[in-house]
C-alpha positions as CSV (number, residue, x, y, z in Angstrom):
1,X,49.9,194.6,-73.4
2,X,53.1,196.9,-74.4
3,X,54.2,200.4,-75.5
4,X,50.6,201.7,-75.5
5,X,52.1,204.8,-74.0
6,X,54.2,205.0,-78.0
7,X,50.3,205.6,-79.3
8,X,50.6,209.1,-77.7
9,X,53.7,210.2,-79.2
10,X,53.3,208.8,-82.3
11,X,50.0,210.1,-83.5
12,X,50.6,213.6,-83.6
13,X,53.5,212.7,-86.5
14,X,51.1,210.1,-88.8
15,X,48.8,212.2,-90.8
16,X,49.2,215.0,-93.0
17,X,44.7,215.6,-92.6
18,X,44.3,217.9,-89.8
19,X,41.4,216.6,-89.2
20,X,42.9,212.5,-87.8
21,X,45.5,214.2,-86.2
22,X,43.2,215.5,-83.8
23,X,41.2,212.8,-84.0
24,X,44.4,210.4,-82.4
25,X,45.4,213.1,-80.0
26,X,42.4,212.9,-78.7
27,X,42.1,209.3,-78.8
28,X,45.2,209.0,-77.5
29,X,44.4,211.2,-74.4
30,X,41.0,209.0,-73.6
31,X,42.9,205.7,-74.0
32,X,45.8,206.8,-71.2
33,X,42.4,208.2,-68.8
34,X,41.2,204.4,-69.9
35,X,38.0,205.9,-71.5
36,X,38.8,202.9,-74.1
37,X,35.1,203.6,-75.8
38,X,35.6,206.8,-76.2
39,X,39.2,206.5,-77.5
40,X,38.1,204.0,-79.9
41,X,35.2,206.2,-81.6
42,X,38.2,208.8,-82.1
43,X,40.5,206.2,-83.7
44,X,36.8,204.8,-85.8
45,X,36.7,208.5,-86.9
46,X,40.6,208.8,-87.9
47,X,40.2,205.6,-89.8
48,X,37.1,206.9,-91.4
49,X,39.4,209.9,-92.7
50,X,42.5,207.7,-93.5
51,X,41.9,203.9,-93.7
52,X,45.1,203.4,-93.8
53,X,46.7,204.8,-91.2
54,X,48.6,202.4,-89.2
55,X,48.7,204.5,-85.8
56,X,44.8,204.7,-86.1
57,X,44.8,200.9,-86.4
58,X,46.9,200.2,-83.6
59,X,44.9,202.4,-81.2
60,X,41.6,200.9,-82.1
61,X,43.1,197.5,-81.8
62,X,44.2,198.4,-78.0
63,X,41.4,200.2,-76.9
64,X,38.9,197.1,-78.1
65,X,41.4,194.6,-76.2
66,X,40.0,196.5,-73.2
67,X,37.1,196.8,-73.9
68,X,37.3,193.0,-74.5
69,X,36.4,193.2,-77.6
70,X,39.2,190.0,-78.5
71,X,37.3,190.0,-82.2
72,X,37.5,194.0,-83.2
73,X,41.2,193.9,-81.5
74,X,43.0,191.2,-83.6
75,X,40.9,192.4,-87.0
76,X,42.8,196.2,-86.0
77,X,46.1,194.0,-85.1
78,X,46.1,192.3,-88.5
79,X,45.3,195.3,-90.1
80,X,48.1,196.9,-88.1
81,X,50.7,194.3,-88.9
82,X,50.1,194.0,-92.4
83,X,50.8,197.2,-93.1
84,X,54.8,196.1,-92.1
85,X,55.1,199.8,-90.7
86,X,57.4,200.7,-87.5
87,X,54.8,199.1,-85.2
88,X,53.8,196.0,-86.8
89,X,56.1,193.8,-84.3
90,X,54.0,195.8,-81.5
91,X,51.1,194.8,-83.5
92,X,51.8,191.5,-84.0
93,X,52.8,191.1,-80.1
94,X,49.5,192.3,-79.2
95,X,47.5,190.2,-81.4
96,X,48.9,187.4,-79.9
97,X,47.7,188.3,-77.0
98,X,43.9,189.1,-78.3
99,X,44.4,185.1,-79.4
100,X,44.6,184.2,-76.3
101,X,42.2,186.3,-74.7
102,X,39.8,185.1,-77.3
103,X,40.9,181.4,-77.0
104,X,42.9,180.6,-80.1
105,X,46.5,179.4,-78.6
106,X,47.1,178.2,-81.6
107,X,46.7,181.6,-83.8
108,X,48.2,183.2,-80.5
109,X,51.5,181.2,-80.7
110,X,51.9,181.8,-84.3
111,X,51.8,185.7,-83.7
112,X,54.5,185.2,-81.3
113,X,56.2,183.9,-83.1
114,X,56.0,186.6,-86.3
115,X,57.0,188.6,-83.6
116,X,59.7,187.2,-82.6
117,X,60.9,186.8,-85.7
118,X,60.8,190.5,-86.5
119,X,62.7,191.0,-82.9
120,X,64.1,187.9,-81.4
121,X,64.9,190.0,-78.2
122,X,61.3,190.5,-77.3
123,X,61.2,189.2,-74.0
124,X,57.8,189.7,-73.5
125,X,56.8,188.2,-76.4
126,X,59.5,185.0,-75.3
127,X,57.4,185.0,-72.1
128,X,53.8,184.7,-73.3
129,X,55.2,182.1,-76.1
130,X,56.7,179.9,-73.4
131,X,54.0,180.2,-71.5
132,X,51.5,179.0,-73.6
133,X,53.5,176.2,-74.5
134,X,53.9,175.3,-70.9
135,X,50.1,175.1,-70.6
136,X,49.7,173.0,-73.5
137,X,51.8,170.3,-72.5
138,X,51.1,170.6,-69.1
139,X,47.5,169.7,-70.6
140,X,48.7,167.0,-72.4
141,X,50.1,165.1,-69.9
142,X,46.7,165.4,-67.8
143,X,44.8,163.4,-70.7
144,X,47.8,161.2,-70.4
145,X,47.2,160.3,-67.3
146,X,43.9,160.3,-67.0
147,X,43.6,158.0,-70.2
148,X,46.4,156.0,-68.1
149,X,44.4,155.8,-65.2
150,X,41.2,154.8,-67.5
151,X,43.1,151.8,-69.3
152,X,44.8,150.6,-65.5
153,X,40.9,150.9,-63.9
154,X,39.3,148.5,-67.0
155,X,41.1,145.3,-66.2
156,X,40.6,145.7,-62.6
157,X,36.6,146.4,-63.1
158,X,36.6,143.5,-65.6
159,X,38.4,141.1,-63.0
160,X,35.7,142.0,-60.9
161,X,32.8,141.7,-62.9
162,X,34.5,138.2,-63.5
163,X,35.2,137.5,-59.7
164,X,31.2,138.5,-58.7
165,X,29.9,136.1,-61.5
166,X,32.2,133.7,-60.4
167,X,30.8,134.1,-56.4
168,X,27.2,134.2,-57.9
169,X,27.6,130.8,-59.6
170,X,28.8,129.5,-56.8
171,X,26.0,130.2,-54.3
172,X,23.5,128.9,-56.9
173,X,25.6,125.5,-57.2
174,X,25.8,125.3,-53.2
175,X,22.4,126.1,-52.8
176,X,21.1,123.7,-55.5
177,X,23.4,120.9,-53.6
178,X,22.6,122.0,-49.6
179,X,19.0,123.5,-50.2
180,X,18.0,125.8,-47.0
181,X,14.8,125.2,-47.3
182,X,12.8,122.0,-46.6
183,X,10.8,122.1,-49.0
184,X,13.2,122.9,-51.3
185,X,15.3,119.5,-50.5
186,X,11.7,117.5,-50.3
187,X,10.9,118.8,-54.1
188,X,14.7,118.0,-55.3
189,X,14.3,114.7,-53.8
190,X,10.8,114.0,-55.4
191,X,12.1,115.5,-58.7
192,X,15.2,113.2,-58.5
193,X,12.6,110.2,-57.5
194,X,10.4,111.1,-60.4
195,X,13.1,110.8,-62.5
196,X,15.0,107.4,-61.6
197,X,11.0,106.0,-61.9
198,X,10.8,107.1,-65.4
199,X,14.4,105.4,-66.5
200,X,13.0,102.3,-64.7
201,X,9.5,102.3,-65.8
202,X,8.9,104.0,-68.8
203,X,5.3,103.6,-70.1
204,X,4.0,102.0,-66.8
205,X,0.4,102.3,-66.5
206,X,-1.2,103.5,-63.3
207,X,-2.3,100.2,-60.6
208,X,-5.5,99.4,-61.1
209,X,-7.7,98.7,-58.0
210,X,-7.4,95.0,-56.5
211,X,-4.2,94.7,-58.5
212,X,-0.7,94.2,-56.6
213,X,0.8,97.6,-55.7
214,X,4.5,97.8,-57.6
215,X,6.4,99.7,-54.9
216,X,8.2,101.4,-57.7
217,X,4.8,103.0,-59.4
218,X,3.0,105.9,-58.3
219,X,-0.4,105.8,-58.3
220,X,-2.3,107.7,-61.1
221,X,1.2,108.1,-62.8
């Protein structure tokens, strides 16, 4: 924030009512002790008398940015900066900055910018723009290159979905040809035995008793 001390020696000069006078010199006198609740009940009341009075405004605007109030402070800013008096590129700068406090970067480079155009030798406003910038792009290239990273990593897991399947076939095929188990290669062989018997004898009756035993038929087949 900038030129808050400027709310001091402006008030006294921004209201013909006696009454808001006082009310921003005191105001003015609780926002430099930072008693920014206080000050911003005397700049409520100034505004009360004087809606439009731009000093009343700002003050309210800077003691709610304090108060982090980021909501109150850019409705006081705009208010401020609207009114295209002497501190509406103040107003402006600071309600960039209650943007960005309040997570807008977008509304908060825009108010910069206003800013800048009303004094293109704001360096602190040049600062804040650039910086917010910075931290955009800097952002961007993160998702960049974690979307990089994402793309690069889906081939590889897909290779090696393709490379475990591949593996798991495989063992299934050499196991099916060079069975571990015994039984397993004494079941295969009777399964392989039981076939050829049906290609050869198809419709063969079982042997009946007394009658010569065909060494190719199974009893009770």
């Amino acid at each position: 924030m900038k030129k808050w001390l400027l709310l001091v020696l402006v008030f006294g000069a921004t209201s013909a009512y006696g009454g808001v006078r006082a009310d921003l010199r005191q105001g003015g006198k609780l926002y430099k002790d930072q008693k920014y609740g206080q000050a911003l009940q005397k700049y409520a009341e100034a505004l009360q008398k004087d809606p439009q009075n731009e000093s009343a405004a700002f003050g309210a605007g800077a003691a709610s940015y304090y108060l982090k109030d980021y909501a109150a402070a850019e409705q006081a800013f705009e208010q401020t900066a609207e009114q295209e008096g002497k501190l509406a590129q103040d107003a402006l700068f600071n309600l960039g900055n209650a943007y960005y406090r309040g997570g807008d970067a977008q509304k908060a480079i825009a108010a910069y910018r206003q800013a800048l155009v009303k004094n293109p030798q704001d360096l602190e406003a040049i600062h804040n723009l650039q910086l917010i910038l910075q931290q955009q792009q800097d952002q961007q290239n993160q998702n960049d290159q974690n979307q990089q990273n994402q793309d690069d990593a889906s081939p590889n897991q897909s290779q090696q979905d393709k490379n475990n399947q591949g593996q798991q076939d495989q063992d299934q095929q050499q196991q099916q040809q060079n069975p571990s188990n015994p039984q397993d290669a004494m079941n295969k062989n009777d399964a392989d035995r039981v076939m050829q018997m049906a290609r050869e004898n198809e419709r063969k009756k079982p042997t009946q008793a007394g009658a010569a035993q065909d060494s190719n038929v199974e009893k009770d087949w």
